[in-house]
Structures are given as C-alpha cells and as structure tokens.
C-alpha positions as CSV (number, residue, x, y, z in Angstrom):
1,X,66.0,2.0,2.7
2,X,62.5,3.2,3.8
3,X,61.6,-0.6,4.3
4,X,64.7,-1.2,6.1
5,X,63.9,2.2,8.0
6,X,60.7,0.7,9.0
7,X,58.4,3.3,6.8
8,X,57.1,1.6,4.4
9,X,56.0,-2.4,3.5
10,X,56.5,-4.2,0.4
11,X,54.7,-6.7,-0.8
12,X,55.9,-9.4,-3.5
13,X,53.0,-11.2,-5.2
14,X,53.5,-13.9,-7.7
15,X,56.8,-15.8,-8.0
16,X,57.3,-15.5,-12.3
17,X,58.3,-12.1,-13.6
18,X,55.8,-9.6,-14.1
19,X,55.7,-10.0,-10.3
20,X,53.3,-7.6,-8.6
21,X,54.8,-5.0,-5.6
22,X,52.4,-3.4,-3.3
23,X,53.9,-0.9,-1.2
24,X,52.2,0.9,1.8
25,X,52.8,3.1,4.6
26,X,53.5,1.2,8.0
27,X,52.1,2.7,11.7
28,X,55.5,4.6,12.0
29,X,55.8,5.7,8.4
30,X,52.2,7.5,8.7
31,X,53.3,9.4,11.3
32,X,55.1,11.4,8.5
33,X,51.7,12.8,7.0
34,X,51.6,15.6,9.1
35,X,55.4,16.8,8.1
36,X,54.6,15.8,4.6
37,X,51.4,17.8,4.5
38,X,53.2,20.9,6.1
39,X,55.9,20.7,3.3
40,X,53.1,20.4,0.5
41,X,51.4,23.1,1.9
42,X,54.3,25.6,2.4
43,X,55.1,24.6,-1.7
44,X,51.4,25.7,-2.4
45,X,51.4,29.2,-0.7
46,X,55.2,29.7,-2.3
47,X,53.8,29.1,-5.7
48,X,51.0,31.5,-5.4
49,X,53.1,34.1,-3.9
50,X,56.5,33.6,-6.4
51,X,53.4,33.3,-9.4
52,X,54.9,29.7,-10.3
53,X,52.5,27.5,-9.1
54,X,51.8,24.0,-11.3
55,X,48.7,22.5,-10.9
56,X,49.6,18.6,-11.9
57,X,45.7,17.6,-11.2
C-alpha cells in the first residue's frame, strides 16, 4: 500500500529466490519526515516525563 500510495519504491534485484528488495522513500514520501520526526520527538519528551523511556540505541 505505501508503493501503491506513492511513498515508498521497491526495488526487485535478481530473478532466483533469495531475491534482494531495496525499498526507499520517494519525493512525496519524504515529505513525511517532518510529521514523523514531530511524532518521535513528542514519544521522547513523553518518556522522560511518564519515567518510561527505552533507549533501543
């Protein structure tokens, strides 16, 4: 659905199975960073403040 949506690319590589998918963010779909950062950052001050924060780094 995001490729359908216009969000995201994939890319097939290879034709035998493993095959190799590539997926990347298209023009449109990286004008969702900004909203995605604001969500990631609002998670980040609610963990400090609610004492739940998980650092996965």
């Amino acid at each position: 659905k995001l490729e359908a949506s216009g969000l995201v690319m994939r890319k097939v590589q290879g034709t035998k199975p493993p095959l190799k998918v590539e997926y990347a963010l298209t023009e449109f779909g990286k004008t969702l960073i900004p909203v995605l950062d604001a969500i990631a950052n609002w998670g980040w001050e609610l963990g400090y403040v609610k004492g739940k924060l998980v650092d996965l780094e």
